[in-house]
N, C-alpha and C positions, 0 to 999 in steps of 0.2 A: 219248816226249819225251826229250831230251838232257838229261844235269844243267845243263849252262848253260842258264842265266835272267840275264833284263836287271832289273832291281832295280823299274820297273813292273811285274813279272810277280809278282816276290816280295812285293811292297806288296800287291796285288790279293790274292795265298795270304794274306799272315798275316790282314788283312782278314776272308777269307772265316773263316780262323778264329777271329778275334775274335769276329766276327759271333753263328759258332756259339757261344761261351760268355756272351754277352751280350748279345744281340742286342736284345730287349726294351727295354732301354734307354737305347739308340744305332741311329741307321740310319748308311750308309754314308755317306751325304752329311754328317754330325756326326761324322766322323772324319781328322781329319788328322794328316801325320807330327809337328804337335806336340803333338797328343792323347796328353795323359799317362793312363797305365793304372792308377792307386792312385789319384792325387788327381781328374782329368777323371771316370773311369767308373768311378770308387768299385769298384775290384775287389777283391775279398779272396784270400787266400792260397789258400784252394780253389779260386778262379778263375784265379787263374794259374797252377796247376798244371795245372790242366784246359787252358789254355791250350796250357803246354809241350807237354802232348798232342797237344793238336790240328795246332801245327805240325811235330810228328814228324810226324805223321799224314798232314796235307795238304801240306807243303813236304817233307819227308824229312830236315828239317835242327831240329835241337834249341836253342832259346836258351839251354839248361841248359849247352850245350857252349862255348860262350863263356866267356871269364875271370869278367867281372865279370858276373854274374847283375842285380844289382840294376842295374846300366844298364843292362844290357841290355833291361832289362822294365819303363824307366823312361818312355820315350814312345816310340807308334809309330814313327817315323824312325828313333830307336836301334837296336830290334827289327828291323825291316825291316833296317836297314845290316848289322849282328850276321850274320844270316840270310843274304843275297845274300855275304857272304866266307863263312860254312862252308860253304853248298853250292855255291860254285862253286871252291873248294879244292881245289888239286890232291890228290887220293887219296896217301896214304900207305903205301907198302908194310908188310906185318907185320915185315920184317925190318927197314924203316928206322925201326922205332916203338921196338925194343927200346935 
């Protein structure tokens, strides 16, 4: 698979890993991009960290690496927007980082 992705693709990944950290409490059809993640699905600080996980994991792109952390992981749509700009970010050389 190519790093570009169209942003329903990246919806669908963070999704499936919300799913996995909370699943129990939410199905897919009770989530939408203004599904907030602290107040909607009651998530706690271990769950979103498990989260960050999951979307290294399953997207390849980290919401940790975004500026503002707490929007980022403030509603799904955020999350999702955040995610489809880092991974489809042009690559940065090591020489152009220094």
């Amino acid at each position: 698979m190519s790093k570009a992705s169209n942003v329903a693709q990246t919806e669908h990944e963070f999704i499936d890993a919300l799913l996995s950290v909370v699943g129990g409490r939410v199905s897919r059809a009770g989530i939408t991009r203004g599904t907030r993640l602290v107040d909607d699905l009651a998530m706690t600080s271990i769950e979103l960290l498990q989260l960050i996980l999951a979307c290294e994991r399953e997207i390849g792109a980290s919401p940790a690496d975004n500026d503002d952390l707490a929007e980022t992981l403030s509603t799904v749509g955020a999350a999702v927007d955040a995610l489809h700009r880092l991974r489809n970010a042009p690559a940065v050389a090591a020489s152009d980082a220094i």
